[in-house]
C-alpha positions as semicolon CSV with decimal commas, in nm:
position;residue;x (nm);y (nm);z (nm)
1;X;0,000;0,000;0,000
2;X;0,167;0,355;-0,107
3;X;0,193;0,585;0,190
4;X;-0,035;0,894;0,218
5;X;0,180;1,235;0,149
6;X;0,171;1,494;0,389
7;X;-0,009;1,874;0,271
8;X;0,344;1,980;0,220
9;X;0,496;1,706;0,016
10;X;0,168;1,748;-0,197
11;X;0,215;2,090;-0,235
12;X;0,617;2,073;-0,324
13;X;0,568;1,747;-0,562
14;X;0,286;2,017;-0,735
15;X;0,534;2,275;-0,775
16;X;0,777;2,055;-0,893
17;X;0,526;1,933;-1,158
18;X;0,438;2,246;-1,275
19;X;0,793;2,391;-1,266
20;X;0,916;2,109;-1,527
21;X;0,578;2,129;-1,753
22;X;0,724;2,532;-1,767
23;X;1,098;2,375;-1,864
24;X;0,906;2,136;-2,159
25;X;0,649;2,364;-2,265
26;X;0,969;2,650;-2,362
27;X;1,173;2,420;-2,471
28;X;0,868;2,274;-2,693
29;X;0,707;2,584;-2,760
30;X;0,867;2,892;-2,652
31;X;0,740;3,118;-2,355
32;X;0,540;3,338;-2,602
33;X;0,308;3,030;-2,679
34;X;0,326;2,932;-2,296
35;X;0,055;3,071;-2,089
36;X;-0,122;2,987;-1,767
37;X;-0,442;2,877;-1,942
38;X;-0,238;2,643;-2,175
39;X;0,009;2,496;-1,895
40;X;-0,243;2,414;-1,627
41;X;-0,443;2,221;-1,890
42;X;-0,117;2,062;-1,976
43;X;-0,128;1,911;-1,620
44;X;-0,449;1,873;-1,574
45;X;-0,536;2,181;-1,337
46;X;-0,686;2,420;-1,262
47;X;-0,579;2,797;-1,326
48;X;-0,596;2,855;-0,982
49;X;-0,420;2,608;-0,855
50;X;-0,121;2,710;-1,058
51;X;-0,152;3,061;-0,936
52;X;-0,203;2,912;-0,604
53;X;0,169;2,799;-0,614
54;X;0,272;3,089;-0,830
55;X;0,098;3,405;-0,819
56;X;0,203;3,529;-1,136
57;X;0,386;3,402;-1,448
58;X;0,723;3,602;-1,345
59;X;0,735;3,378;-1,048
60;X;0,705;3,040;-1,181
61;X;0,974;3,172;-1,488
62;X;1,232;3,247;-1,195
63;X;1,178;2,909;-1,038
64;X;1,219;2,731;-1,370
65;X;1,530;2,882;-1,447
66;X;1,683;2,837;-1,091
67;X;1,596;2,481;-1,163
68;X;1,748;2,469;-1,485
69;X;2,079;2,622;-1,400
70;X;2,089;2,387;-1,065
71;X;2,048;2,080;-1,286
72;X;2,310;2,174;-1,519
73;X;2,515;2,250;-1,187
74;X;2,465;1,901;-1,071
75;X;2,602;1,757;-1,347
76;X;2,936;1,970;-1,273
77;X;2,925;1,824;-0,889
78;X;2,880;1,458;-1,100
79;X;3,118;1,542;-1,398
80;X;3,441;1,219;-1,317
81;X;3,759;1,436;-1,366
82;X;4,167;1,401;-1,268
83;X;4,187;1,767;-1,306
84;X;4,048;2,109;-1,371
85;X;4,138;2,095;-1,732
86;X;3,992;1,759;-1,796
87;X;3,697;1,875;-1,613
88;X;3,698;2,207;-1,826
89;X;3,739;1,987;-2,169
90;X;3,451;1,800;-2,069
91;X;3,191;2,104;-1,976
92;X;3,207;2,236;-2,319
93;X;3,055;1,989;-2,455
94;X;2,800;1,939;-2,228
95;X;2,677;2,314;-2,238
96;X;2,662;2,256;-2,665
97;X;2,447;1,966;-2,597
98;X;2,242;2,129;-2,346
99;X;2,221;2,421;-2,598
100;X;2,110;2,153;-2,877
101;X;1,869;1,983;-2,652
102;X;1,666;2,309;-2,514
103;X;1,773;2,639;-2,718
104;X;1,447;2,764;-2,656
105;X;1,583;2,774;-2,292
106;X;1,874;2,964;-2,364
107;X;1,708;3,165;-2,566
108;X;1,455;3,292;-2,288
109;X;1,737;3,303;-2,039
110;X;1,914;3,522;-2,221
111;X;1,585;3,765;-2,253
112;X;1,551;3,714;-1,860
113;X;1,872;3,856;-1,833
114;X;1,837;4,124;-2,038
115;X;1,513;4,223;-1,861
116;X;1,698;4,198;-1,527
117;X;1,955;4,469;-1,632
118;X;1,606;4,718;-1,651
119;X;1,444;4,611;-1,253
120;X;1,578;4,564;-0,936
121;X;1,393;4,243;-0,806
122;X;1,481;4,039;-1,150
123;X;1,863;4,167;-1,108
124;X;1,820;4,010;-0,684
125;X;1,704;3,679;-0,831
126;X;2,009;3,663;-1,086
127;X;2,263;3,774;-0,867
128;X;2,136;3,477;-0,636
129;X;2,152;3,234;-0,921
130;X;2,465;3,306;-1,009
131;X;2,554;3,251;-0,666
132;X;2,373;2,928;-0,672
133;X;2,593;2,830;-1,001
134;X;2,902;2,957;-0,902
135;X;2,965;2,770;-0,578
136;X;2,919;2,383;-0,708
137;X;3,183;2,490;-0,977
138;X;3,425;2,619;-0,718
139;X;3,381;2,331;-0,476
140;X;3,493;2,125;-0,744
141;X;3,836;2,324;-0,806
142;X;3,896;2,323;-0,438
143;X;3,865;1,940;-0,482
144;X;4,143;1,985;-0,708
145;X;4,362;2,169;-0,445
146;X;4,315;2,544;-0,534
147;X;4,256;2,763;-0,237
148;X;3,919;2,901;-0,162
149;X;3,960;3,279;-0,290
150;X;4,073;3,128;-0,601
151;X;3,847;2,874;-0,678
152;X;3,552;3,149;-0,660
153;X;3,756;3,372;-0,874
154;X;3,793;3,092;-1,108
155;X;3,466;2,999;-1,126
156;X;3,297;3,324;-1,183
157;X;3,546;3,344;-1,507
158;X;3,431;2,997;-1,618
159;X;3,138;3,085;-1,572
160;X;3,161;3,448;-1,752
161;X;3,314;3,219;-2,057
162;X;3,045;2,975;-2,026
163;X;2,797;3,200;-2,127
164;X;2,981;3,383;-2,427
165;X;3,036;3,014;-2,557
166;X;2,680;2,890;-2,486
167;X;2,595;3,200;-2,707
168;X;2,814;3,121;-2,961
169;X;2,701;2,755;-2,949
170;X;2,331;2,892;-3,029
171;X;2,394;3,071;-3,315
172;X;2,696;2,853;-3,458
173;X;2,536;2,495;-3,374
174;X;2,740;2,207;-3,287
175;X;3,074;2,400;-3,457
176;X;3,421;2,203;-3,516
177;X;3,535;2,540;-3,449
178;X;3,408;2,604;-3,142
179;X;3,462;2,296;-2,965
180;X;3,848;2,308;-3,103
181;X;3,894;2,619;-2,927
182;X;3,756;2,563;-2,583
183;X;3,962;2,237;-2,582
184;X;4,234;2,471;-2,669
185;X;4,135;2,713;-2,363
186;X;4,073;2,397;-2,171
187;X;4,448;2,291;-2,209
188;X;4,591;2,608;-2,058
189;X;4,389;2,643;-1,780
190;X;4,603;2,754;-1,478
191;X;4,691;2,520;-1,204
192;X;4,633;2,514;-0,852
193;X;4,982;2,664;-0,748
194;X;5,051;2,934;-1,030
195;X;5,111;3,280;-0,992
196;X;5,014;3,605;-1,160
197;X;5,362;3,779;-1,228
198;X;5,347;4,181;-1,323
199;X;5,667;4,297;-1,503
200;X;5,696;4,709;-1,477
């Protein structure tokens, strides 16, 4: 006999349904085609449930993305690697199939952030998921032996060079070109002990 879920589990395995409905529907559809009317029948409830658990449309868009970016995350705390460079070679990749698999996602994410540039509370909620991506990638270099400050450091690069390449992966496609040259980057990147040396 399956046990009876509590109110709360009910509610959170709701969310969680209608936060990955919202992933599949963009990534199927688009957000323009994507409304409340269309998504709740997708699930098989009600309007008012869904604003229930998400009072407006903004809402449930900044959950799925934190979602999104924390799964991608995961795979980073998953990713089997000797080093930062082999882990490096191997996110590349990943992000282009990522980018293959749901460039209607990256597509909208890169609209979110361009909204959040214009208001306050969207720029909070990126700030906090960059946050939220940044420190799985660092705990991973400090894995490799690199000292706190510079793991963070490191990671907000990556992930700065992430983005330009998951941009150039949406308009280039699965490019020889492109995956060539972050292997290239990948090779060089710095190890745990070097030093930044300024000649005058």
């Amino acid at each position: 006999m399956s046990q009876e879920l509590s109110a709360p589990e009910k509610k959170m395995t709701t969310r969680s349904r209608i936060v990955q409905a919202y992933l599949d529907g963009v990534a199927n559809a688009g957000a323009v085609e994507l409304t409340a009317g269309r998504l709740s029948s997708s699930l098989g409830i009600s309007k008012s449930t869904l604003f229930h658990h998400f009072p407006c449309m903004e809402d449930l868009e900044k959950k799925a993305f934190h979602s999104f970016c924390e799964q991608f995350a995961t795979e980073w705390l998953r990713m089997e690697a000797d080093s930062a460079a082999e882990l490096f070679t191997k996110l590349g990749p990943l992000l282009v199939e990522q980018v293959n698999t749901t460039p209607q996602m990256h597509h909208i994410f890169m609209h979110f952030f361009t909204r959040a540039l214009h208001s306050p509370v969207l720029k909070a909620s990126m700030q906090d998921l960059l946050r939220r991506t940044q420190e799985p990638l660092a705990e991973r270099l400090r894995q490799f032996g690199y000292d706190p400050k510079r793991s963070r450091d490191l990671a907000l690069l990556c992930l700065v060079l992430l983005d330009g390449f998951g941009l150039y992966a949406l308009m280039l496609g699965k490019s020889e070109d492109l995956t060539q040259a972050w292997e290239e980057w990948s090779r060089i990147f710095p190890p745990p002990d070097f030093e930044v040396k300024i000649q005058h």
